[in-house]
Steps between C-alpha positions, in 0.01 A plus 500: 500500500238765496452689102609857587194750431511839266401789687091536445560900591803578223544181328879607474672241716465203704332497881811421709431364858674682786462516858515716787850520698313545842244228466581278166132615446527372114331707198546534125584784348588703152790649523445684175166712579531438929168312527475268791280198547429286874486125407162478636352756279596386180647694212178659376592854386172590727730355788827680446672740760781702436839396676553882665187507636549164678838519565394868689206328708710237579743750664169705653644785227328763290677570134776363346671256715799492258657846656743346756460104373553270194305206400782277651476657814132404487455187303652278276489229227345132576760230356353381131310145581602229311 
């Protein structure tokens, strides 16, 4: 079982892993401040992306990406390992 991580960017709650609906591409993520960390990159604040701004390139969008979607309709929660 993996130690879950404090958010380097707000330190006000845990990284939370998640994935991509359309691809299972996997990611962690702060749900409190929206930061958004690849695997590969590490959780270095100097790494961190912002979910909209993914989430809108993703979707070859401009902007918020949130005006006609929700998160679930987007991504969702990886089961806790254990």
């Amino acid at each position: 079982m993996s130690t879950p991580s404090i958010c380097p960017r707000c330190e006000q709650d845990w990284l939370h892993r998640y994935r991509f609906k359309s691809d299972g591409a996997v990611f962690s993520l702060c749900t409190e401040c929206d930061s958004f960390w690849w695997p590969q990159a590490g959780t270095d604040i100097a790494n961190a992306l912002f979910l909209d701004d993914v989430v809108a390139a993703r979707l070859g969008e401009e902007g918020n990406p949130w005006t006609t979607r929700v998160w679930a309709d987007v991504i969702e929660a990886m089961p806790d390992e254990g």
